[in-house]
C-alpha positions as CSV (number, residue, x, y, z in Angstrom):
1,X,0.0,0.0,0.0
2,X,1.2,3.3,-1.3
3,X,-0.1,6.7,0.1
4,X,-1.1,8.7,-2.4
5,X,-0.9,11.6,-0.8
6,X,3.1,11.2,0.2
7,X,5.4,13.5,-1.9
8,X,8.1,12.0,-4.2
9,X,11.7,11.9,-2.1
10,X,14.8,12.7,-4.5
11,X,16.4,9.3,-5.1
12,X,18.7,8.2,-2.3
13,X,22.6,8.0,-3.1
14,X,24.1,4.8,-2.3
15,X,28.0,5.5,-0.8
16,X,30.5,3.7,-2.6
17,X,31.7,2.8,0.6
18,X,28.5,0.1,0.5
19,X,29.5,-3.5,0.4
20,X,27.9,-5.1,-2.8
21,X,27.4,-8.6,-2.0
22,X,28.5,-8.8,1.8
23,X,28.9,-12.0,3.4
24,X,25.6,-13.0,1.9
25,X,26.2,-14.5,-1.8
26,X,22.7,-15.4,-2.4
27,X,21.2,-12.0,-0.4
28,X,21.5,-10.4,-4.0
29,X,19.4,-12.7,-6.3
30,X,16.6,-13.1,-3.1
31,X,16.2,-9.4,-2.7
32,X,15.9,-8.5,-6.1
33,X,13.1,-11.2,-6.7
34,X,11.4,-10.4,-3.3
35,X,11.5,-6.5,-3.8
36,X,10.9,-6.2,-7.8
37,X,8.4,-4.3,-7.6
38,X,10.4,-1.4,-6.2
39,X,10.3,1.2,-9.2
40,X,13.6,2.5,-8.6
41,X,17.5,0.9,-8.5
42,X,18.4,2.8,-5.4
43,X,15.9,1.7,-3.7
44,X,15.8,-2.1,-4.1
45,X,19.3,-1.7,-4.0
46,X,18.4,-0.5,-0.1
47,X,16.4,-3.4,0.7
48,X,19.1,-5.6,0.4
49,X,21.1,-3.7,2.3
50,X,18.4,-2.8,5.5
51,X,18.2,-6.8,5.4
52,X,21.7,-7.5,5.5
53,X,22.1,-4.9,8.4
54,X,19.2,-6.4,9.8
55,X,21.4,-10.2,9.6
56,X,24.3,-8.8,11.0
57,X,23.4,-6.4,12.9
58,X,23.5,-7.5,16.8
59,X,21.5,-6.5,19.2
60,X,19.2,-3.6,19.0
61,X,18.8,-2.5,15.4
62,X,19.0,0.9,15.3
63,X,19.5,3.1,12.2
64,X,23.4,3.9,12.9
65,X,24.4,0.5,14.6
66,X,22.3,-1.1,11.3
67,X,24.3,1.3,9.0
68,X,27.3,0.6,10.8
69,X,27.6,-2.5,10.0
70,X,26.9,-2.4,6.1
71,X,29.1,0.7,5.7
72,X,32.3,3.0,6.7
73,X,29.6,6.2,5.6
74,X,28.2,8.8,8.0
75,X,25.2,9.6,5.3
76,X,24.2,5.5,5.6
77,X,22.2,5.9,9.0
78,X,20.4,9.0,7.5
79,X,19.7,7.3,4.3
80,X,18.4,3.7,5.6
81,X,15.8,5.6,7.8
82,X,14.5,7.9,4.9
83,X,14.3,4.7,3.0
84,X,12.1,2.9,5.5
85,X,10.4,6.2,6.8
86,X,9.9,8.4,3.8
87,X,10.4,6.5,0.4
88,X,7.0,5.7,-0.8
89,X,7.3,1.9,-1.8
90,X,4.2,-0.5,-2.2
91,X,4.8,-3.2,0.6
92,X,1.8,-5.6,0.1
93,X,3.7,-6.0,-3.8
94,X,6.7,-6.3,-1.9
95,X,5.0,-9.2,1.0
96,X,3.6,-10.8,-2.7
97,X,7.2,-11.0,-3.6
98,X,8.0,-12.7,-1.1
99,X,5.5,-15.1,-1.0
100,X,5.8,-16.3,-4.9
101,X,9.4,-16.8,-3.8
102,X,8.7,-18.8,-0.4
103,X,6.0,-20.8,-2.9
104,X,9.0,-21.8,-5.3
105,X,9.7,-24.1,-2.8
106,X,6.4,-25.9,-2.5
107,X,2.8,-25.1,-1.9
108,X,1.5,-23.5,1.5
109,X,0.0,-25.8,3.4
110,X,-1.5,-23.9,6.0
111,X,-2.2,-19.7,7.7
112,X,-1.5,-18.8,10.9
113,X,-2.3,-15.7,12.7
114,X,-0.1,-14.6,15.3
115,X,0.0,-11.8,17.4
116,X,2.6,-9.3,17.7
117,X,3.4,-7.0,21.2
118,X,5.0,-4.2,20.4
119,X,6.1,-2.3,23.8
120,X,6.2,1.7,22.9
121,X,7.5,4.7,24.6
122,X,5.4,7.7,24.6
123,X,1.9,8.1,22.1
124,X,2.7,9.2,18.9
125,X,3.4,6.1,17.1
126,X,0.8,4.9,15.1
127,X,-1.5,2.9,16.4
128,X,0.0,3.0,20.0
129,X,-2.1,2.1,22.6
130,X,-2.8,1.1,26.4
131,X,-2.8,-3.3,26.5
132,X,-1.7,-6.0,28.8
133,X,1.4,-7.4,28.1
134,X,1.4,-11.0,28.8
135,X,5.2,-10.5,29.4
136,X,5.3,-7.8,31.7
137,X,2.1,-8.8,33.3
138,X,0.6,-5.7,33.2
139,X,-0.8,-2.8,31.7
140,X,1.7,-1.1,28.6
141,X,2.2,1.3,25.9
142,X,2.1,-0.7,22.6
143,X,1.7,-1.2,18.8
144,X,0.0,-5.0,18.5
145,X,0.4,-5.8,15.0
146,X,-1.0,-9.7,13.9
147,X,0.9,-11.1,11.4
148,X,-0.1,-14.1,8.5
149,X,2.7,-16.9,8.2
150,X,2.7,-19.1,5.6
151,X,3.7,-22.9,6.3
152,X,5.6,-24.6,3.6
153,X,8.4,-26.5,2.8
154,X,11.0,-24.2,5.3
155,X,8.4,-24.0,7.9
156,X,6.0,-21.0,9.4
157,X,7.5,-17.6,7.2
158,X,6.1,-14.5,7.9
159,X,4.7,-12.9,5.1
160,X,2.0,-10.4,5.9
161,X,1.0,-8.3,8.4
162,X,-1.6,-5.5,10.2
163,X,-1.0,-3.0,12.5
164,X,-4.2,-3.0,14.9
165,X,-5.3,0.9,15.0
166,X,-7.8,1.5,18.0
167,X,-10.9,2.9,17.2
168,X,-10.5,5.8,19.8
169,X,-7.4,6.7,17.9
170,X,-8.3,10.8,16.8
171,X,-8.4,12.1,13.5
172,X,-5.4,14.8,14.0
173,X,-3.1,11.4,15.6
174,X,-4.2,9.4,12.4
175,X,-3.1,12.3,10.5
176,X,0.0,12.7,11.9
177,X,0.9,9.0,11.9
178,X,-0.1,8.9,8.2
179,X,-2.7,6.2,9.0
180,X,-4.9,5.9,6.2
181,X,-8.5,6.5,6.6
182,X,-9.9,3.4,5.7
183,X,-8.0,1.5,8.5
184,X,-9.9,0.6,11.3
185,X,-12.5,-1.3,12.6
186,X,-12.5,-3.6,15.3
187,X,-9.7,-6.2,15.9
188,X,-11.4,-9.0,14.8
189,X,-12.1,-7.1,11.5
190,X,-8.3,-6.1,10.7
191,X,-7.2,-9.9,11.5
192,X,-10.2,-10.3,9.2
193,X,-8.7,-8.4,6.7
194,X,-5.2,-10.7,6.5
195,X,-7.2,-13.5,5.5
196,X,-8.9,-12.1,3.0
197,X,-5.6,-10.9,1.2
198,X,-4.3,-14.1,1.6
199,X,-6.0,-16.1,-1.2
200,X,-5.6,-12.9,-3.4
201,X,-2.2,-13.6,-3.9
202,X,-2.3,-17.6,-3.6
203,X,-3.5,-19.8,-6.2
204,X,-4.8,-22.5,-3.6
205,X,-7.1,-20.7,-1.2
206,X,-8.2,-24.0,0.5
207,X,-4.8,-24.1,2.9
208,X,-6.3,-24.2,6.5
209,X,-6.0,-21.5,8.5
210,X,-4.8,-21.7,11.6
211,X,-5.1,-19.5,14.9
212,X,-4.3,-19.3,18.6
213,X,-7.4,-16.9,19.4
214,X,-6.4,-16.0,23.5
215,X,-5.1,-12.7,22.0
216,X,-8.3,-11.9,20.8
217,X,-11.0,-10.2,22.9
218,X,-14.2,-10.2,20.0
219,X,-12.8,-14.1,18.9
220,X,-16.9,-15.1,18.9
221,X,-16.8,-12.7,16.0
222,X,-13.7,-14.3,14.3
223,X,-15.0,-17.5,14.9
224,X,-18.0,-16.7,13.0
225,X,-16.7,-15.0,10.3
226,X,-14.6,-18.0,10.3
227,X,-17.6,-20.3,9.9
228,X,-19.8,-18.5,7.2
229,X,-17.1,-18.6,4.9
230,X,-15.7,-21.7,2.9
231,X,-12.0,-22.2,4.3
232,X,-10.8,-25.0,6.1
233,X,-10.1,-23.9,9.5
234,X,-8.5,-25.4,12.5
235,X,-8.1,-22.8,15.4
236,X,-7.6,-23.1,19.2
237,X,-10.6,-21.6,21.3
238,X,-10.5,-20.0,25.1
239,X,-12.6,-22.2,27.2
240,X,-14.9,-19.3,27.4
241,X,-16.3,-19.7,24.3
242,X,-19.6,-20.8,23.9
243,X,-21.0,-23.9,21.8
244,X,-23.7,-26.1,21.7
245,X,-23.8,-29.5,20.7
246,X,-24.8,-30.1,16.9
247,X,-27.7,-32.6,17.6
248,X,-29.6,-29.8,20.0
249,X,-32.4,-28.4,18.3
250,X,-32.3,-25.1,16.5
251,X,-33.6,-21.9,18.3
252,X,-33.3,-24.0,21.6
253,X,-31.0,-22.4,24.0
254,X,-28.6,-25.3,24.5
255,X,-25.0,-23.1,24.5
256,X,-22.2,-24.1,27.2
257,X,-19.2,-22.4,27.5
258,X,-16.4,-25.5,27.0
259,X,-15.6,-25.4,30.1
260,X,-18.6,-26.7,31.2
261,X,-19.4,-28.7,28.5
262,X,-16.5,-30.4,29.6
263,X,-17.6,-30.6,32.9
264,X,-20.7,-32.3,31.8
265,X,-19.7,-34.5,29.5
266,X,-17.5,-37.6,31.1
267,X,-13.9,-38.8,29.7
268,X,-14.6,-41.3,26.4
269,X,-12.7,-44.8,25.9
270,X,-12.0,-42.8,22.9
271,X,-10.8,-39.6,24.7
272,X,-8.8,-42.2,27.4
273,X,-7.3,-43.5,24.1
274,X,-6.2,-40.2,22.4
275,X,-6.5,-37.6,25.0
276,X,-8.5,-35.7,22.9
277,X,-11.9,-35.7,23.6
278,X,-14.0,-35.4,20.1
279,X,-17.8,-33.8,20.0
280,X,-19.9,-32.4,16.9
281,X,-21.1,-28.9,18.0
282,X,-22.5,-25.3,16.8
283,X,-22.0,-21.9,17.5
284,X,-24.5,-20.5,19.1
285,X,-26.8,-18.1,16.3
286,X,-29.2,-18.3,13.8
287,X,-30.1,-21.5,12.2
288,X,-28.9,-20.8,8.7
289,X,-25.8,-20.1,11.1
290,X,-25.4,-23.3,12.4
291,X,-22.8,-25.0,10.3
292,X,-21.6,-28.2,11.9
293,X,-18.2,-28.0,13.6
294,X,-16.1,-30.3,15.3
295,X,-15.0,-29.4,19.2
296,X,-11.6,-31.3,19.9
297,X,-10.5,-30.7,23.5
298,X,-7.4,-32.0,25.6
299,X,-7.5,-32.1,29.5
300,X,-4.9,-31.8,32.3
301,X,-4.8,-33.3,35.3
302,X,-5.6,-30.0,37.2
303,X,-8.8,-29.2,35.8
304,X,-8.0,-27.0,33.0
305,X,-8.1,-27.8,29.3
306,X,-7.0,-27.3,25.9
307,X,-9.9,-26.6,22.9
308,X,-10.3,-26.3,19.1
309,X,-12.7,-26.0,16.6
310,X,-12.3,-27.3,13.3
311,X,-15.2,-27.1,10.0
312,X,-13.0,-30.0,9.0
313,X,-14.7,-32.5,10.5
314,X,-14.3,-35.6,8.1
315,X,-10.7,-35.7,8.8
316,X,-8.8,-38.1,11.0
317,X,-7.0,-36.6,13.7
318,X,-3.2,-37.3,12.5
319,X,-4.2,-35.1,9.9
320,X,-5.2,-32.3,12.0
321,X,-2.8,-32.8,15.1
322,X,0.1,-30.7,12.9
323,X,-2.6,-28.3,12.3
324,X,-3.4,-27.9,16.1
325,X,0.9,-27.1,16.6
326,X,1.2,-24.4,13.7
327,X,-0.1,-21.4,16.4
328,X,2.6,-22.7,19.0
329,X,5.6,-22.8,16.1
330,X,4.3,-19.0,14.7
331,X,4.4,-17.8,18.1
332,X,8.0,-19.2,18.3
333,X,8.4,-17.0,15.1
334,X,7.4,-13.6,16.1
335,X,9.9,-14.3,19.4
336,X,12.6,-14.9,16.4
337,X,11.5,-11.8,15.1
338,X,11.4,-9.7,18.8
339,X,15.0,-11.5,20.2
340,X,17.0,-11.5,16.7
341,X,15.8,-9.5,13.4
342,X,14.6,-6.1,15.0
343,X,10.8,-6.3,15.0
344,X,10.7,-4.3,17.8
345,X,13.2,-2.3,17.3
346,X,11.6,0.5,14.5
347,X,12.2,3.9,15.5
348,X,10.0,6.0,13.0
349,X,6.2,6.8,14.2
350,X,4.6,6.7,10.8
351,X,2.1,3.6,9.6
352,X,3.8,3.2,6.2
353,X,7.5,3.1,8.0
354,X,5.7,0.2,10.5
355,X,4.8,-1.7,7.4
356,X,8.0,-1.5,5.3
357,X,10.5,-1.9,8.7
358,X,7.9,-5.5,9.1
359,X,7.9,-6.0,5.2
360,X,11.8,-5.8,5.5
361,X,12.0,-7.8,8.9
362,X,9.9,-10.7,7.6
363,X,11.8,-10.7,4.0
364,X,14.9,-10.9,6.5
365,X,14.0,-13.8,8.6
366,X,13.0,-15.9,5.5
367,X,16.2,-15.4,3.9
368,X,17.5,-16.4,7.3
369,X,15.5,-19.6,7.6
370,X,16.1,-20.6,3.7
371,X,19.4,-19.5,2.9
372,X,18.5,-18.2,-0.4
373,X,18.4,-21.6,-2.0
374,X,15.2,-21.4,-3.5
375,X,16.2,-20.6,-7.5
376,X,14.7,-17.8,-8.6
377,X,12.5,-18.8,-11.2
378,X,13.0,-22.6,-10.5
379,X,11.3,-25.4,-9.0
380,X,12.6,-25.6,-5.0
381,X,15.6,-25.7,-2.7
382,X,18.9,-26.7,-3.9
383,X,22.2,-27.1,-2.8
């Protein structure tokens, strides 16, 4: 996404001092695939660089310690922050890039959503906000972006993301923050909206989709959105939410929480067997809403329990149990991206230099994870 309404920067000079391939042979063919549709030289020529800083850079990624380690210039700090900040570059072309290279190597075979805590200092970033950080257990300033990764043949790789803008955010802070108008909504909707890009730029839009929905405060409403469309789904539910078995009667007001309807319902030979117990339900709503789902559930010794809900429910259960572990795997991901590629790390305010710094991080870690052996152009990994 491009703002229109952003003025042309001059071109930025690249030092001679720059290196030109690095340490990173294979950084050169990647980045110009992933970041084609960058209009000008310069500035692809600057992606590969902010993702080589961002490789070799260690510890906190900050403009000059990133520049600093990709050049010997004093302009290079300056010019990698215009770049991420101020040159106005399409990132959802770029994120497609990336994905038709990722897909080289094989077909997706599942989304996940994952969430993305972003602690902030002060209130002028965009999309800053008050939230509980699970880490700090408490109350903090924050950006919480939710990110899509795509599970192929090199595992979970980010590849697209939102930043969740808060609906009290004011018109002068969006303006200032360069947050588009037409961003917003609640946070089930913008998680919403990931999913909906996704099978835009994929030729198979029946890969599952995937979820650990905790993070989510309005999940009834992602869970059904989830259920009136037609994608495979297999995501993993709070105890709080509310179902009722699929052979109640419509209109009848037979919805439990899973908690109780675990409570209720006794431990199976089947369940003893598996440890997952296995029960046709509903969501709660409308008859023409009540598309048949299928609860799986796992309890611990102390009481408590683990729950999803799948719409795929003619499948065997080694076929979904890797689809129940993708949430655990992204959420290893975004801690890659926090502890070594500098997700956290951006220092601009603006939404577009959120998206290209996340556009960049991700394009960063799946170099990272592949090694650039994916031929550009060919059929998979090599060497």
């Amino acid at each position: 996404m491009t703002l229109p309404h952003e003025p042309m920067p001059m071109p930025i000079p690249i030092p001679p001092t720059l290196a030109e391939d690095g340490p990173y042979p294979c950084l050169r063919p990647f980045s110009e695939a992933v970041f084609a549709c960058l209009p000008r030289a310069d500035q692809r020529k600057w992606a590969r660089l902010y993702i080589e800083a961002l490789l070799r850079t260690p510890g906190k990624k900050s403009p000059r310690r990133m520049a600093e380690s990709v050049s010997d210039s004093p302009t290079a700090s300056q010019a990698l922050h215009q770049f991420v900040n101020a040159s106005p570059w399409d990132w959802l072309a770029a994120r497609q890039g990336l994905l038709r290279w990722v897909e080289q190597a094989g077909p997706v075979t599942s989304w996940t959503l994952a969430p993305a805590f972003i602690p902030k200092r002060g209130d002028h970033s965009a999309g800053v906000h008050r939230r509980f950080d699970p880490a700090l257990g408490r109350l903090s300033n924050c950006q919480f972006g939710v990110v899509t990764l795509a599970t192929g043949a090199y595992g979970p790789l980010p590849v697209d993301w939102n930043l969740y803008i808060p609906r009290g955010w004011a018109r002068a802070r969006r303006s200032k923050a360069r947050v588009p108008e037409e961003v917003g909504g609640p946070l089930w909707s913008q998680a919403a909206e990931l999913l909906r890009r996704a099978p835009l730029w994929h030729p198979d839009a029946h890969a599952p989709v995937t979820a650990e929905l905790s993070w989510l405060p309005d999940h009834d409403a992602f869970l059904a959105h989830l259920t009136r469309g037609e994608r495979p789904f297999v995501v993993e539910v709070p105890c709080t939410t509310r179902v009722a078995p699929a052979t109640a009667p419509a209109g009848r007001s037979s919805a439990l929480t899973v908690r109780q309807l675990l409570v209720e319902r006794p431990a199976t030979a089947g369940e003893e067997r598996h440890h997952l117990l296995s029960l046709p339900v509903v969501l709660p709503g409308p008859s023409a809403e009540r598309v048949r789902l299928r609860l799986l559930a796992r309890r611990r010794p102390d009481g408590s329990a683990r729950a999803w809900l799948t719409n795929l429910v003619d499948r065997q259960l080694p076929e979904l149990l890797p689809l129940m572990r993708r949430p655990r795997l992204a959420a290893s991901v975004v801690s890659a991206l926090n502890g070594g590629f500098g997700l956290q790390d951006f220092e601009g305010r603006s939404f577009p230099g959120w998206h290209h710094h996340t556009t960049l991080v991700s394009a960063a870690f799946a170099f990272s994870r592949t090694g650039g052996r994916v031929a550009v152009g060919g059929g998979g990994p090599r060497g």
